[in-house]
One Martini backbone bead per residue (centre of mass of N, CA, C, O) as a GRO file, in nm:
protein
  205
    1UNK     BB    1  -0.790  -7.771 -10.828
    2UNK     BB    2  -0.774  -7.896 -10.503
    3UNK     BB    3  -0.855  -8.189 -10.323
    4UNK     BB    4  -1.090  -8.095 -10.188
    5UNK     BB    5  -1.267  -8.029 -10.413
    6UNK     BB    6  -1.255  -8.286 -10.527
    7UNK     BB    7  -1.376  -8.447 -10.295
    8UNK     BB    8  -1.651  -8.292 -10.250
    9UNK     BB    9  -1.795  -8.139 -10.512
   10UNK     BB   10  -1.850  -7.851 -10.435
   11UNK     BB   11  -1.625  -7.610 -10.319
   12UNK     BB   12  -1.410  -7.391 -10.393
   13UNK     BB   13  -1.113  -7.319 -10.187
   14UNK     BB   14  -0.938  -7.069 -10.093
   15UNK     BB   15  -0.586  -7.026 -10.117
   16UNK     BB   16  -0.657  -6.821  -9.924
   17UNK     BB   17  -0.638  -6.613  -9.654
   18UNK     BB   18  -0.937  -6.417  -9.662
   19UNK     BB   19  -1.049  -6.516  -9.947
   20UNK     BB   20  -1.305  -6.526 -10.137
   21UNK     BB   21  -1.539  -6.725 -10.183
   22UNK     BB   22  -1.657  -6.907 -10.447
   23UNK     BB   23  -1.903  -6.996 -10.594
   24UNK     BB   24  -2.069  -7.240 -10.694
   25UNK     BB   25  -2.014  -7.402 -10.990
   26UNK     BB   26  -2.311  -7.534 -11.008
   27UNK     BB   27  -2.456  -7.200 -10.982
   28UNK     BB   28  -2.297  -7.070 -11.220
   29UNK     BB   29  -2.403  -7.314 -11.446
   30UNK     BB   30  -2.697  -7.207 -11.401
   31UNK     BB   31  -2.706  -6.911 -11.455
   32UNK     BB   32  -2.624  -6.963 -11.741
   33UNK     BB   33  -2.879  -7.104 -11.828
   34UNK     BB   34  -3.042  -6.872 -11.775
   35UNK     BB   35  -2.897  -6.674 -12.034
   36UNK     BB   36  -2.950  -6.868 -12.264
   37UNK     BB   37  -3.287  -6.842 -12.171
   38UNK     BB   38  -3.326  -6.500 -12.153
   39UNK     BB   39  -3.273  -6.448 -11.849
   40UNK     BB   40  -3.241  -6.279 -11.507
   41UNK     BB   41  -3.088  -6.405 -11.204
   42UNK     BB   42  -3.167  -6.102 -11.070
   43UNK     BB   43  -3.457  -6.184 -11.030
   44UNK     BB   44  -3.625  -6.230 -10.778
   45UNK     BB   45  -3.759  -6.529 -10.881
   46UNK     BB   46  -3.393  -6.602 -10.949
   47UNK     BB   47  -3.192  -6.574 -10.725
   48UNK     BB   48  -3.219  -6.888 -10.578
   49UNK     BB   49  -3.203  -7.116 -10.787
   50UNK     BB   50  -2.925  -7.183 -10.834
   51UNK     BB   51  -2.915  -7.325 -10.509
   52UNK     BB   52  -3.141  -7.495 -10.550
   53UNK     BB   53  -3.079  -7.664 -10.823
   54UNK     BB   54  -2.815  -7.761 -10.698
   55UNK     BB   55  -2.925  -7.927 -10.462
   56UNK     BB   56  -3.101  -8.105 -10.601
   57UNK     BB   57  -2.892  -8.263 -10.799
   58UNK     BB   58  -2.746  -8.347 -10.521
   59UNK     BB   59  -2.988  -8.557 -10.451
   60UNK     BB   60  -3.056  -8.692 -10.718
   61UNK     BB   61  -2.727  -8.772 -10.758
   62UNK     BB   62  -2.602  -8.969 -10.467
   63UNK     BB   63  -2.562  -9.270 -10.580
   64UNK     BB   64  -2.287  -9.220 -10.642
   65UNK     BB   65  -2.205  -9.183 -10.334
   66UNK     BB   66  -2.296  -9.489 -10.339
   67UNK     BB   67  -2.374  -9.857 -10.176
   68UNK     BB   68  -2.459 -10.136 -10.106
   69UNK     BB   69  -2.310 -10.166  -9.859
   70UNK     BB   70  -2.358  -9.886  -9.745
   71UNK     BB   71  -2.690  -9.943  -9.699
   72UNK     BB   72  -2.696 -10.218  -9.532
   73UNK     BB   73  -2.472 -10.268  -9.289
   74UNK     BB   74  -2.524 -10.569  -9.237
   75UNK     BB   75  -2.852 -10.649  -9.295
   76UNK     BB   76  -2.780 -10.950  -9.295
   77UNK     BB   77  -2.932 -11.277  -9.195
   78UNK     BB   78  -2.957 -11.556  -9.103
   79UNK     BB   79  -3.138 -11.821  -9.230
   80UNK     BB   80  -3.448 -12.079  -9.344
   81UNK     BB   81  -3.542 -11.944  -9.593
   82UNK     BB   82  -3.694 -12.062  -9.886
   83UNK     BB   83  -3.909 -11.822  -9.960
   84UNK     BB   84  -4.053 -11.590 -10.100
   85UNK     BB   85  -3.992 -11.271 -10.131
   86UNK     BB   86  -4.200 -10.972 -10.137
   87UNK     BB   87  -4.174 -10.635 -10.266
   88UNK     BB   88  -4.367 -10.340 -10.311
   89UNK     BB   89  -4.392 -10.038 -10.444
   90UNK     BB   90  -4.147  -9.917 -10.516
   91UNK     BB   91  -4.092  -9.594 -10.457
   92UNK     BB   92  -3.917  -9.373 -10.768
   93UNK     BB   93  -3.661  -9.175 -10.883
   94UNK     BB   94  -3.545  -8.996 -11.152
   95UNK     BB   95  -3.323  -8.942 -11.421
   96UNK     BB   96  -3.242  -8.917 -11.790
   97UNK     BB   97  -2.950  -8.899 -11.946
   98UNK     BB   98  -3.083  -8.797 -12.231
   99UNK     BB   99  -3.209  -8.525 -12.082
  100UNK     BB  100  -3.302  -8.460 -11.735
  101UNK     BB  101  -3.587  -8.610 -11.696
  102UNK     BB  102  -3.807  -8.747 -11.532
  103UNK     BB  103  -3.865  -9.078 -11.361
  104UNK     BB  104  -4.119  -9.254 -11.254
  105UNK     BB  105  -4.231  -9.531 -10.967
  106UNK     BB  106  -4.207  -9.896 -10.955
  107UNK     BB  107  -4.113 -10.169 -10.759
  108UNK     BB  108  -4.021 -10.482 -10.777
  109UNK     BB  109  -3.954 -10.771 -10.517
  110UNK     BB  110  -3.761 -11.041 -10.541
  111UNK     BB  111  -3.666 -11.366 -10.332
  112UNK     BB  112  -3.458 -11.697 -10.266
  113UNK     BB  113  -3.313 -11.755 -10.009
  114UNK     BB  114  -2.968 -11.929  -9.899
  115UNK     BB  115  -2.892 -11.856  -9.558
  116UNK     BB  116  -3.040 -11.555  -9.597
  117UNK     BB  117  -3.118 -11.226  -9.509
  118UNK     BB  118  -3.292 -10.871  -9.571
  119UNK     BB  119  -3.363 -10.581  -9.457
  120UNK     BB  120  -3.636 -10.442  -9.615
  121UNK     BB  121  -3.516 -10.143  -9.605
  122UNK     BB  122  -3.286 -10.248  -9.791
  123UNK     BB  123  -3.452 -10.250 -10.070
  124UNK     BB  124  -3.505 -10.001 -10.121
  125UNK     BB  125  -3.186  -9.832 -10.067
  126UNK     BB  126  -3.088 -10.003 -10.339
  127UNK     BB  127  -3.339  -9.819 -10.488
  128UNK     BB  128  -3.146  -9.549 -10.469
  129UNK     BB  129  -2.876  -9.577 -10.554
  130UNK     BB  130  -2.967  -9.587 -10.857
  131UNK     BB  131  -3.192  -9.385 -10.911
  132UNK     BB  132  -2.942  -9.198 -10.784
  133UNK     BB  133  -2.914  -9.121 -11.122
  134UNK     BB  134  -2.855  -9.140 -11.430
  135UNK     BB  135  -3.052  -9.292 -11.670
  136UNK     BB  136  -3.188  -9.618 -11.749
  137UNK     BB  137  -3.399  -9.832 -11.692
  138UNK     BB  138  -3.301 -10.094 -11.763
  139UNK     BB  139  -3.024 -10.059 -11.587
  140UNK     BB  140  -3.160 -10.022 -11.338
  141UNK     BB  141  -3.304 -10.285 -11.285
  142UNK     BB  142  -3.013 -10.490 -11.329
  143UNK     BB  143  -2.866 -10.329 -11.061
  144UNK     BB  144  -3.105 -10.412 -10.849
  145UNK     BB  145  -3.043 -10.751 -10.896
  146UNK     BB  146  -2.712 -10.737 -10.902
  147UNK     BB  147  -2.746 -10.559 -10.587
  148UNK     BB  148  -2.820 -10.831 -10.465
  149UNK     BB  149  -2.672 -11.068 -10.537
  150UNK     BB  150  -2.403 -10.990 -10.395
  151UNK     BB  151  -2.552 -10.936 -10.085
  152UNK     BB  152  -2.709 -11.186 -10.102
  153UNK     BB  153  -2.656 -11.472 -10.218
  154UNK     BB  154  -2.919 -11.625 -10.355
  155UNK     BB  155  -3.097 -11.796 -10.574
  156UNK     BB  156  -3.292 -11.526 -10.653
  157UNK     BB  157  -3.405 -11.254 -10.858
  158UNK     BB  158  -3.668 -11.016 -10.905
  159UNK     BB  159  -3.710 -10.766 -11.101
  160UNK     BB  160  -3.986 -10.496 -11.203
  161UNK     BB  161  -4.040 -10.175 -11.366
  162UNK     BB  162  -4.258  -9.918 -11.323
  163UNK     BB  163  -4.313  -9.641 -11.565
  164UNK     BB  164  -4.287  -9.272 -11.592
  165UNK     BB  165  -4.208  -9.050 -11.855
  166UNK     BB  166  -4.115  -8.720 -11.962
  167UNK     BB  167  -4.010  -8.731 -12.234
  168UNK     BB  168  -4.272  -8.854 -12.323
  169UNK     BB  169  -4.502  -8.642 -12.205
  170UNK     BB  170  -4.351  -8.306 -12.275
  171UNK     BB  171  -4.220  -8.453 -12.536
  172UNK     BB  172  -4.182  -8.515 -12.860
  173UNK     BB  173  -4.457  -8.779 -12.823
  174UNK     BB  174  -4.644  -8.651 -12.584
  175UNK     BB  175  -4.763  -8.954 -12.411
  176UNK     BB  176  -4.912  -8.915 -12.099
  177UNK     BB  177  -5.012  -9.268 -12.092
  178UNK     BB  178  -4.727  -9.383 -12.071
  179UNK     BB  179  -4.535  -9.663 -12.045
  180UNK     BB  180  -4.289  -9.890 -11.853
  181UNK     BB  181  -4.156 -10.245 -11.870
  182UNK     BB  182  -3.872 -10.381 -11.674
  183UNK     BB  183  -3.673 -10.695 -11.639
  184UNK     BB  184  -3.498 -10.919 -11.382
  185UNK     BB  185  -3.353 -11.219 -11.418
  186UNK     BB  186  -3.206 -11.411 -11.132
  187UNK     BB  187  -3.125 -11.728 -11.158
  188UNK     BB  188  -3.405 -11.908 -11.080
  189UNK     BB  189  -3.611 -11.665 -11.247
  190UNK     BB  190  -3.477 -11.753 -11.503
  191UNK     BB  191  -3.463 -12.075 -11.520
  192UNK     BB  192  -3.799 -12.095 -11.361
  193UNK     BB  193  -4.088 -12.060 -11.442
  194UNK     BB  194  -4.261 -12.089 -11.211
  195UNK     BB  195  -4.085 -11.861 -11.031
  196UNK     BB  196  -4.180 -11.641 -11.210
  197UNK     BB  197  -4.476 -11.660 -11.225
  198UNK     BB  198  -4.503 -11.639 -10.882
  199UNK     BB  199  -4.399 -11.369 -10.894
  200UNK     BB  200  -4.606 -11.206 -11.106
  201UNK     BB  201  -4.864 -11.295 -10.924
  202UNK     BB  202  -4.790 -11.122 -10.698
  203UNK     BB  203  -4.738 -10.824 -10.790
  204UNK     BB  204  -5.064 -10.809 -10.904
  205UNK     BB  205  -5.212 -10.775 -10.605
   0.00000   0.00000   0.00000
C-alpha cells in the first residue's frame, strides 16, 4: 500500500497508469461478511451495499479524523460571565466498540467560564467528534468534558449522558426499556456540591 493510500484510508490507488483500480478495500471486506452470513452480494437487492455500508461507516467513525481544536476554529471569545452556561438535550449517535451495534441518546452539558465563552454551536461539534468513533459511553462522557476542559480552561464542566444501547435491546438481555446515565464532573463541578446540584437541577427542567 503506498503513501496515498495510507494517507486517505479510502482507495488504493493503481501503481501504473491506465490499471484498473481495485474496489474499495472496506466495499471488498463488506461483500466478504455478506458471503460469511451466507447471502449473495450480487443479487439485486446486495449489489450496492456494500458501498452503503463502506459510506456508512465512514460517516460513523469521521471523529476519528477530527480534533476539538478543528471543530472549534477559535470560537472561544473574551467575555465577564462567571454565571453557569448549560446546553441540553444534545442528541448523538454512536456506535459500542464491543458490537458495533449503535447507542444513542443526549448530552447535557454545563459550564462555568472563567474569562472566556465558546459559541453554543461548538459544544455540540465536540459531542460529535467523540460520538463519532468506536465508543463506550463512559469514555465518550469523559472526553466530552476533558475535550471542553483543555478548549476553554473554564473553572468547571459538568456532562451528563443519558442513552439506549442496542447491544442491550437487540441481543443478550434484550431489554428494550433499560437505559444508562453516565456522568463527568471536572473542576467546580466535582469539588463544589452546590454547583453540581445546580447544575443536575437545570438538566431536569
Amino acid at each position: 500500500m503506498n503513501n496515498k493510500t495510507q494517507a486517505s484510508g479510502i482507495r488504493r490507488i493503481a501503481e501504473e497508469p491506465g490499471q484498473e483500480m481495485p474496489a474499495d478495500e472496506l466495499e471488498c471486506l463488506v461483500r466478504k461478511v455478506l458471503e460469511c452470513l451466507g447471502e449473495d452480494p450480487e443479487r439485486a437487492g446486495l449489489q450496492r451495499t456494500p458501498v452503503r455500508i463502506a459510506n456508512a461507516l465512514r460517516f460513523l467513525t469521521s471523529g476519528y479524523q477530527q480534533t476539538v481544536e478543528g471543530v472549534v476554529e477559535g470560537a472561544v471569545f473574551p467575555d465577564d460571565c462567571d454565571e453557569m452556561v448549560v446546553v441540553k438535550d444534545v442528541e448523538f449517535y454512536s456506535q459500542c466498540e464491543h458490537h458495533m451495534l449503535p447507542f444513542f441518546g443526549r448530552v447535557h452539558v454545563g459550564y462555568i467560564p472563567d474569562g472566556t465563552i465558546i459559541g453554543l454551536s461548538k459544544i455540540a461539534r465536540i459531542v460529535d467528534v467523540f460520538a463519532r468513533r468506536l465508543q463506550v459511553q463512559e469514555r465518550m462522557t469523559a472526553q466530552i468534558a476533558d475535550g471542553l476542559m483543555s478548549i476553554l480552561q473554564p473553572k468547571g464542566v459538568g456532562v451528563v449522558v443519558e442513552a439506549n444501547h442496542f447491544c442491550m435491546m437487540m441481543r443478550g438481555v434484550q431489554k428494550q426499556n433499560s437505559s444508562t446515565l453516565s456522568s463527568a464532573m471536572r473542576g467546580i463541578f466535582q469539588q463544589d456540591v452546590r454547583t453540581r446540584m445546580e447544575f443536575m437541577e437545570l438538566i431536569r427542567r
